[in-house]
C-alpha positions as CSV (number, residue, x, y, z in Angstrom):
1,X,62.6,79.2,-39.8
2,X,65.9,77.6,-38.7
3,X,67.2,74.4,-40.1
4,X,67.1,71.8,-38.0
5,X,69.2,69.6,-40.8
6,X,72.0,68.0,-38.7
7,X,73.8,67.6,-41.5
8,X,73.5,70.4,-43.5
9,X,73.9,73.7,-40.8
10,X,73.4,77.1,-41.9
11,X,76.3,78.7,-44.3
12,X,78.4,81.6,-42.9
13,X,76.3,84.1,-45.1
14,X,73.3,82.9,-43.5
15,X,74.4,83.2,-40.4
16,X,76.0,86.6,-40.3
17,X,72.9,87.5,-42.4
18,X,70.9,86.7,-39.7
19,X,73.4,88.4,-37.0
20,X,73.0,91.6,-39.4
21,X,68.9,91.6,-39.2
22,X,68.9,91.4,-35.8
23,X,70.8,94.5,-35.6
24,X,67.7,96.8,-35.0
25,X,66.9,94.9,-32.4
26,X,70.0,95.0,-30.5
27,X,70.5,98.7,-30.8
28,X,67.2,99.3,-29.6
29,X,67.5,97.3,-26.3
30,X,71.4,98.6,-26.0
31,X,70.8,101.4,-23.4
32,X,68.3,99.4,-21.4
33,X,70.7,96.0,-21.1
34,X,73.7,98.6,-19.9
35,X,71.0,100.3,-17.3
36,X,70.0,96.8,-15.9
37,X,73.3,95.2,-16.4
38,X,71.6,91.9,-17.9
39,X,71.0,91.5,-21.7
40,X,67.1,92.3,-21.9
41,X,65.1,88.6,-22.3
42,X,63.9,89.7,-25.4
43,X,67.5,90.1,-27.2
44,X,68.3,86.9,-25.6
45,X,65.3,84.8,-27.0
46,X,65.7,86.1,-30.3
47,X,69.1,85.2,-30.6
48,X,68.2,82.2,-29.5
49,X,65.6,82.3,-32.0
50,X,68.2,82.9,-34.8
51,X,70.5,79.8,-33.6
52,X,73.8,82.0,-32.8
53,X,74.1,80.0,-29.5
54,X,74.8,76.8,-31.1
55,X,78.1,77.6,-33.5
56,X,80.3,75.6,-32.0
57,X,77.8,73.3,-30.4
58,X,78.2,69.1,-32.0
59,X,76.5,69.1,-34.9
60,X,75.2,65.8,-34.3
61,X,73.7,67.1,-31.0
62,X,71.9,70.3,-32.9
63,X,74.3,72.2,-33.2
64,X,76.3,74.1,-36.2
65,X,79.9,73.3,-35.7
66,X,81.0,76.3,-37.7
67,X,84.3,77.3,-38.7
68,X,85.9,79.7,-36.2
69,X,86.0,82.2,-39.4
70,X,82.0,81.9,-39.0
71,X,82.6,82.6,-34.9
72,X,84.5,86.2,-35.8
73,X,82.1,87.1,-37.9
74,X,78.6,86.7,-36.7
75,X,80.1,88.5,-33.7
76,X,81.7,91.5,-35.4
77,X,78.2,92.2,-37.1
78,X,76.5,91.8,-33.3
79,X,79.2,93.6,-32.4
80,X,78.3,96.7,-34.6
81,X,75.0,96.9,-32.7
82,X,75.7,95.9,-28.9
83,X,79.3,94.3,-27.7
84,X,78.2,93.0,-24.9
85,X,75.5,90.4,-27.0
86,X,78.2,89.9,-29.3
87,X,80.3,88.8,-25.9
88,X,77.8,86.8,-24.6
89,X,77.2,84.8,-28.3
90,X,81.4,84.8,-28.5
91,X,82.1,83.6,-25.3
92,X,79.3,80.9,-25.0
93,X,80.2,79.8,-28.3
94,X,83.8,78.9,-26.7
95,X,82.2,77.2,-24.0
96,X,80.3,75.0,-25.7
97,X,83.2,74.3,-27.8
98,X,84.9,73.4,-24.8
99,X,81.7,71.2,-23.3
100,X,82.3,69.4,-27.2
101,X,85.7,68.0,-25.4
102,X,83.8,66.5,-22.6
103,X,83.1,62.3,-22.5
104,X,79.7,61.5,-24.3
105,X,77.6,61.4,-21.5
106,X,78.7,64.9,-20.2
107,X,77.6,66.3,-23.8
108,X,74.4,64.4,-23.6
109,X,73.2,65.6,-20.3
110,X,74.4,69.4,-21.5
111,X,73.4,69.4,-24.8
112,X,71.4,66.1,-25.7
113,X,67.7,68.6,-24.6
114,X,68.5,71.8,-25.7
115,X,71.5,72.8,-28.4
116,X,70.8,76.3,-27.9
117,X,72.3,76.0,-24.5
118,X,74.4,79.0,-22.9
119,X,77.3,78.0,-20.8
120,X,78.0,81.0,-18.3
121,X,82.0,80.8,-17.2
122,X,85.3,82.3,-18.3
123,X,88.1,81.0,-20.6
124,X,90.3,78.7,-17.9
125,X,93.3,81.2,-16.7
126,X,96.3,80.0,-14.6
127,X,96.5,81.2,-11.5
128,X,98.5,80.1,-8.1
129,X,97.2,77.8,-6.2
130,X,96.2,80.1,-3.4
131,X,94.6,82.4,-5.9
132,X,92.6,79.3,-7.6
133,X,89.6,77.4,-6.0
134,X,90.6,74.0,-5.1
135,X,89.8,70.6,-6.1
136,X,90.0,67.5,-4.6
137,X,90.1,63.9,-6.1
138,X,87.3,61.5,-4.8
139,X,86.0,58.4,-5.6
140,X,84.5,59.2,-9.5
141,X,85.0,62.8,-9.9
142,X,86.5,65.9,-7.3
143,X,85.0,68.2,-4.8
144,X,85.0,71.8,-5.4
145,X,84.7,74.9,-3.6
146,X,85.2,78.7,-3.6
147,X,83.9,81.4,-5.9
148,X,84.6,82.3,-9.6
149,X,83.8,85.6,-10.9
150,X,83.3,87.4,-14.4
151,X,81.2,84.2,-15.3
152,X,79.4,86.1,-18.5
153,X,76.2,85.0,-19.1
154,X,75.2,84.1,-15.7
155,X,71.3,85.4,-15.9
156,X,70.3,83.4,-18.5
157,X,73.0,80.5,-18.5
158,X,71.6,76.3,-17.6
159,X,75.0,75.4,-17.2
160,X,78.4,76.9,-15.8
161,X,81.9,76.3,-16.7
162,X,84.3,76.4,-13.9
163,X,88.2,76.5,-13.4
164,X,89.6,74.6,-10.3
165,X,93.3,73.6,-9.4
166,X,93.8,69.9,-7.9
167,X,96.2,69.8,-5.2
168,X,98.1,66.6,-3.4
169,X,97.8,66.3,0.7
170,X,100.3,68.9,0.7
171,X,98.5,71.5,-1.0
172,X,100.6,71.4,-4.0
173,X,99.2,71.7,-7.6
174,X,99.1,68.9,-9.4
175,X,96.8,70.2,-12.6
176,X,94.2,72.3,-13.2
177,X,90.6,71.2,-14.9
178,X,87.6,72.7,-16.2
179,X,84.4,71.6,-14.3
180,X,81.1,71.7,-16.0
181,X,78.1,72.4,-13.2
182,X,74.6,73.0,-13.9
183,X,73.1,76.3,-12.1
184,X,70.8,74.9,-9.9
185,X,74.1,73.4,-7.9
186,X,75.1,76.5,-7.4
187,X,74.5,80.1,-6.1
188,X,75.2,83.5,-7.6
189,X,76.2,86.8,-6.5
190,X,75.1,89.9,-8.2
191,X,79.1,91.7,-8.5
192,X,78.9,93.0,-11.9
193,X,79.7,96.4,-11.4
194,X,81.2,97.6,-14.3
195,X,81.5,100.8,-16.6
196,X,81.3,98.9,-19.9
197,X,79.9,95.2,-21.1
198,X,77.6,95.7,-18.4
199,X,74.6,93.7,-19.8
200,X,77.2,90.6,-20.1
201,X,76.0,89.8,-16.5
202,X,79.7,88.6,-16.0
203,X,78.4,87.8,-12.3
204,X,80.3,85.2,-9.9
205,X,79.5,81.8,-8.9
206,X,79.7,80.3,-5.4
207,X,80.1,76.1,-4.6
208,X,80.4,74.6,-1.7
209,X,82.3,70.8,-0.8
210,X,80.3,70.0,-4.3
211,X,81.1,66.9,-6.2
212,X,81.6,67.1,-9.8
213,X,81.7,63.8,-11.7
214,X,84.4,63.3,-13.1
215,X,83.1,62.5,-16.4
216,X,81.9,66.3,-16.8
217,X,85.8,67.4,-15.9
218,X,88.6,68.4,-18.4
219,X,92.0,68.9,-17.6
220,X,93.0,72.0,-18.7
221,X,96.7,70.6,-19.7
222,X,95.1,68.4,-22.3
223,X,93.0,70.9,-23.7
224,X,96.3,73.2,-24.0
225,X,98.0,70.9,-26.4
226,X,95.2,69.6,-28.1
227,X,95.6,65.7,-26.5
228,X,91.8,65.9,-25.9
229,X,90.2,63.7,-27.9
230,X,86.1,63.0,-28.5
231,X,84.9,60.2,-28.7
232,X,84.1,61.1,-32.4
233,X,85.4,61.8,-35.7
234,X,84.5,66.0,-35.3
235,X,88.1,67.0,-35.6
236,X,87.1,70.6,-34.6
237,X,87.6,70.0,-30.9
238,X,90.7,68.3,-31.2
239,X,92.5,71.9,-31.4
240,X,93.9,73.6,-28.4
241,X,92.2,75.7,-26.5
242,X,93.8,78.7,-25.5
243,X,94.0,79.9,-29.1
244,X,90.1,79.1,-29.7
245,X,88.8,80.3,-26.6
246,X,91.0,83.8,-27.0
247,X,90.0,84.6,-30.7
248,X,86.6,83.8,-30.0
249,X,86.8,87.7,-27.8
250,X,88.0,90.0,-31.2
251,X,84.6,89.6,-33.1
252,X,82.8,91.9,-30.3
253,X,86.0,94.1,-30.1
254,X,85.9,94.6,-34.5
255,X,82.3,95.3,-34.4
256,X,82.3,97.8,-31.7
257,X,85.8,99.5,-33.9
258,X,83.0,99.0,-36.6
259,X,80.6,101.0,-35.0
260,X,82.9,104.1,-34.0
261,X,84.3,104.3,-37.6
262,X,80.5,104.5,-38.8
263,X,79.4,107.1,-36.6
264,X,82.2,109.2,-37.2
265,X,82.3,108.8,-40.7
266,X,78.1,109.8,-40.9
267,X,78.8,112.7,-38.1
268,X,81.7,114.3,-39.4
269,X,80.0,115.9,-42.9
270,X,77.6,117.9,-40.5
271,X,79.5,119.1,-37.4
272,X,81.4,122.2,-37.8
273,X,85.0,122.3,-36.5
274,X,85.2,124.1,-32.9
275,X,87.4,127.1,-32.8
276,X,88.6,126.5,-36.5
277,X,86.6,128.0,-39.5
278,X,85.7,124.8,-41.1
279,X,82.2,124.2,-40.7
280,X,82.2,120.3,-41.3
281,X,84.8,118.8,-39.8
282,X,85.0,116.1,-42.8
283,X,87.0,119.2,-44.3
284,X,89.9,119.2,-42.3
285,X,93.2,117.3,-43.0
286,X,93.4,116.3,-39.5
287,X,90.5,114.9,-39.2
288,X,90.7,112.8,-42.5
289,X,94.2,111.4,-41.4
290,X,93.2,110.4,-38.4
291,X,90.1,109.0,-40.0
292,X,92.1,107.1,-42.4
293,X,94.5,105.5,-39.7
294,X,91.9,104.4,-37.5
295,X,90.1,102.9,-40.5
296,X,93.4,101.2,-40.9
297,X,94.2,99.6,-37.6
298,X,90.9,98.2,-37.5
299,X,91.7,96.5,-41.1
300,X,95.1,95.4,-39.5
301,X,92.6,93.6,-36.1
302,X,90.5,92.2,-38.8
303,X,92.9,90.8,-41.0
304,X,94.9,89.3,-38.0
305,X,91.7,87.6,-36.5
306,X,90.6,86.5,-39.4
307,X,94.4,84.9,-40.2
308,X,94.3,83.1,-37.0
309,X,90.6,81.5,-37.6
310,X,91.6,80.5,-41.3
311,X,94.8,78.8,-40.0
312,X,92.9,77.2,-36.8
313,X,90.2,75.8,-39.2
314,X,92.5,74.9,-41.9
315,X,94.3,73.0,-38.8
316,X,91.0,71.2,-38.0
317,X,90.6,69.7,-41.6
318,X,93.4,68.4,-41.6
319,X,93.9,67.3,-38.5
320,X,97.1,68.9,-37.8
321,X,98.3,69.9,-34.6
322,X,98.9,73.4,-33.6
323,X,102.7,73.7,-32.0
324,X,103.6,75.8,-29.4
325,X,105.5,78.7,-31.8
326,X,102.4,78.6,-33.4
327,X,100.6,79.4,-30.4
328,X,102.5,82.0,-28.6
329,X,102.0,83.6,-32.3
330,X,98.3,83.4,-32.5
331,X,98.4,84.7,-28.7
332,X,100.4,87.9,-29.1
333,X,98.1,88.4,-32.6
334,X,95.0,88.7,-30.5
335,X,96.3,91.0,-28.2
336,X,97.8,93.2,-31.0
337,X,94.5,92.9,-32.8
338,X,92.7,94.3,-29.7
339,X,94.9,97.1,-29.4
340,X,94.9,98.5,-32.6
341,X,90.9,98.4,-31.8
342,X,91.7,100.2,-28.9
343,X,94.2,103.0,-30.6
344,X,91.4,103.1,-33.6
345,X,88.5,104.3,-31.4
346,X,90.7,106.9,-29.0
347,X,91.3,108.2,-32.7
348,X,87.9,108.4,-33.7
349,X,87.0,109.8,-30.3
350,X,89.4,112.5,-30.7
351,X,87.6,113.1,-34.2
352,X,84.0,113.2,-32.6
353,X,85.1,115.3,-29.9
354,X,84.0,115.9,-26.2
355,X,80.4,115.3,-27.2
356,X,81.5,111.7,-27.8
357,X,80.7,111.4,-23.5
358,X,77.7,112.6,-23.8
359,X,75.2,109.7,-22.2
360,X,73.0,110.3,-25.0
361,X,75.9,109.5,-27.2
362,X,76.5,106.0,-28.6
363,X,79.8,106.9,-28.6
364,X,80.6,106.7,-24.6
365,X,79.1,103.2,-25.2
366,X,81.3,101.8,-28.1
367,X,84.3,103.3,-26.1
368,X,83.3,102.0,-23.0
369,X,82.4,98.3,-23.8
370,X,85.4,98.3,-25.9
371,X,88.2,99.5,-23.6
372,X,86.6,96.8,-20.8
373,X,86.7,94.3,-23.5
374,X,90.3,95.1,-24.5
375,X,91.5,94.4,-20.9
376,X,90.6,90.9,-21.0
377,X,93.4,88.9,-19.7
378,X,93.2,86.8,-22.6
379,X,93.8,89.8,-24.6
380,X,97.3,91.3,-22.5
381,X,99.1,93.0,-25.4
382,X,102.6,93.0,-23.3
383,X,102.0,89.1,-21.7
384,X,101.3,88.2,-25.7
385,X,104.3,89.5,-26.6
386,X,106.5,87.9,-24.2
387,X,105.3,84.7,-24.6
388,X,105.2,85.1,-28.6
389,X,109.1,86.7,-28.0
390,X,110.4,83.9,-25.7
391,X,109.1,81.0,-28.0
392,X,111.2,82.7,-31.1
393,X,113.7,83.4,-29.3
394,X,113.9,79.9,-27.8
395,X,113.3,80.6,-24.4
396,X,112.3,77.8,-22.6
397,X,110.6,79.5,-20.0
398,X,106.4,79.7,-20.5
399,X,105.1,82.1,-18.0
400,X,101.6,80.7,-19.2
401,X,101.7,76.6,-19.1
402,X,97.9,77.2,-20.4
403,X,98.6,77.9,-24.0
């Protein structure tokens, strides 16, 4: 049974533990969620069941309130099993983390009836704004309108988060905010066609002229700098966003590297060597080096995710702020983390060989979800380093004000 102890949440043992013995589970129902491009209701209610949809949900709402340490690594262990549930527990964990920075009432009406809530949307991006569905001040909130796609989580989701740019008379941006919109005021498309993370059900969402209170808006500005603050002592959502919301997407990414290293390691004692006279391919020298350097770029992702989340918490408890160096940092570390993900699992699909796309294989799927994860823009390896580059070398120029 889950704790419903508001004031005593779950440890992070418990709650990779329980990440871990749903495993079965998720492997089981991997194939079928990827076929029907929508996690299968059953893996959804039972991690539901398990409480991984409430990490970074207020604690005095029913929620955990984990460290972000505890974020990475329930979803590396889901990860191992299925990415695109570990997505779907990663990403609504940062969305509820964001809903955390709304006023009271906007957190009541979102969380107050159900703290296992999943908030469907995408991290907030900056975009022109042509490019960016608009908003427009009125009388006690703004009026939106226009589509926003790759909202994971849409087929099971009661609420979605939505990024809009406000504009003067003349059309000109003034700031951008995040909307927060229950489904039922809106209507989704079905344009998740994807070769990996397909049962993320990263669908889009269509409003019309529809009024958002402005009490369930956050401007995205604040939220970059951290100058959000609850109306509460919970110094967890007083860090900045973009670094929250971006580390939130390695977990999937290491379990997924987890799950390649596994397979090859198990498979490479029994397979013969093609054209070669070894008859395990565990035997050969090539094999074990690349073995050993894809086992060790996935220790380099880990260690660098799990850097950032120890310095973000560590930030939290002390109620530090997080400066911009910092931030351009922790930005080019995710991206370098997913990479070396990325360069660990070509490795071990050189090791595994063609039959590695075989659709029987779970190797096409690790590979797959993994290299669609990767290209998250969050996760831009180059854009990382430029910004991370500029800020050391004191640049003044941000080519991403959202930071």
């Amino acid at each position: 049974m889950i704790s419903m102890d508001r004031h005593a949440p779950p440890s992070c043992e418990e709650l990779v533990a329980r990440a871990k013995t749903l495993q079965p589970l998720l492997c089981q129902h991997a194939a079928a969620g990827d076929a029907s491009r929508r996690l299968p209701d059953e893996v959804f209610d039972r991690l539901t069941e398990a409480g991984l949809f409430r990490l970074l949900t207020p604690r005095r709402l029913g929620g955990y309130e984990t460290q972000l340490r505890t974020v990475v690594a329930v979803t590396e262990a889901l990860g191992e099993a299925d990415g695109s549930a570990a997505w779907l527990i990663a990403l609504g964990s940062a969305h509820a983390w964001m809903a955390g920075l709304t006023s009271e009432r906007a957190r009541q009406e979102i969380f107050g009836a159900d703290p296992d809530v999943l908030i469907a949307g995408r991290i907030p991006r900056v975009a022109a704004a042509a490019e960016s569905p608009s908003a427009q001040h009125v009388e006690r909130g703004v009026r939106i309108g226009g589509r926003w796609a790759y909202a994971s989580g849409s087929h099971h989701a009661k609420w979605v988060l939505l990024g809009a740019t406000t504009v003067d008379d003349a059309g000109q941006p003034i700031d951008q905010l995040v909307c927060l919109v229950p489904v039922s005021e809106l209507r989704m498309e079905d344009t998740w066609h994807t070769v990996g993370m397909r049962s993320t059900g990263s669908n889009t969402w269509i409003a019309e002229d529809l009024f958002v209170p402005e009490y369930r808006t956050i401007s995205t500005r604040a939220m970059s700098e951290g100058r959000v603050t609850p109306n509460s002592d919970e110094s967890m959502y007083r860090l900045p966003v973009m670094p929250v919301a971006t580390l939130s997407l390695l977990g999937p990414l290491l379990g997924l590297g987890n799950a390649a290293l596994r397979l090859t390691v198990d498979k490479a004692p029994t397979r013969p060597m093609s054209d070669t006279t070894y008859r395990r391919k565990s035997d050969s020298v090539g094999v074990q080096v690349q073995v050993a350097e894809a086992a060790l770029r996935l220790q380099t992702a880990r260690l660098h995710a799990f850097h950032i989340a120890d310095e973000l918490d560590c930030c939290a408890a002390r109620g530090r702020a997080v400066d911009y160096v910092t931030r351009a940092r922790m930005r080019a570390e995710c991206g370098h983390a997913a990479q070396q993900v990325i360069d660990a699992i070509n490795l071990l699909v050189n090791v595994h060989g063609a039959e590695s796309f075989a659709q029987a294989s779970q190797m096409q799927q690790y590979w797959r979800d993994a290299n669609i994860a990767a290209r998250h823009a969050g996760l831009n390896t180059l854009v990382g380093y430029e910004i991370f580059g500029k800020a050391v070398l004191g640049v003044t120029d941000r080519i991403s004000p959202i930071l």
